[in-house]
N, C-alpha and C positions, 0 to 999 in steps of 0.2 A: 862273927868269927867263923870261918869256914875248916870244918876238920878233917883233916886227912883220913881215910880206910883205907886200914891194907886191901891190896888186890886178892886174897884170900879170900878176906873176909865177904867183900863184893861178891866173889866166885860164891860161895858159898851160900847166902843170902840168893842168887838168883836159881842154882839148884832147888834150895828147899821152894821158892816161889814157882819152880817148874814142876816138881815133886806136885806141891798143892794145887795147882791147875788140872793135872791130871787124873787126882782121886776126885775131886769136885766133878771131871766131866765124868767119870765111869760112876759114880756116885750113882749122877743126873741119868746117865742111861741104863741102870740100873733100878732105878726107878719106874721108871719109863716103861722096860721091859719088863717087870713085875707086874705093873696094871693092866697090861694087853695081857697077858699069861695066866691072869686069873679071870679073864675074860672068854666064856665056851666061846660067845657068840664069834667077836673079833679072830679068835683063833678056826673056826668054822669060816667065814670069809677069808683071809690069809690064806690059808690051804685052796679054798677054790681061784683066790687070785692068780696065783702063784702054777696051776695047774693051767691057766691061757697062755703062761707064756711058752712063745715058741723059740724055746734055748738054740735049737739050731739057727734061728733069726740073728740071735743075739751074738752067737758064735759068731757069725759071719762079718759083722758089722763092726764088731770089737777087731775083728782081722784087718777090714779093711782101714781101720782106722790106725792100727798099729802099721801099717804098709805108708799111707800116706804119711804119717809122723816119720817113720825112718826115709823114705824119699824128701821129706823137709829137712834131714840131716844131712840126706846127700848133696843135697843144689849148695 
């Protein structure tokens, strides 16, 4: 026997299942970021990683790529 659900009901049921998807992932990355955090060491590499980069590279590149994207909207 197959039962009918209102369309509410459906709605509603898939909110709360998008609701729970989303505390489980911040959940997970909150986790995640707790154990590196309470880490000197990892936190002392981070900082030196993070000090090679050359942002002004990064800049550049992120432009160019934003350039060629909007010329692929223009063709």
């Amino acid at each position: 026997m197959i039962v009918s659900v209102p369309v509410e009901q459906v709605n509603a049921v898939r909110a709360l299942a998008q609701i729970l998807r989303r505390y489980t992932s911040l959940n997970h990355l909150a986790q995640a970021a707790r154990a590196v955090l309470q880490n000197s060491n990892q936190i002392t590499q981070m900082l030196a990683d993070i000090n090679k980069v050359d942002f002004t590279s990064v800049q550049v590149a992120r432009e160019m790529s934003v350039v060629g994207y909007r010329n692929k909207l223009i063709l």
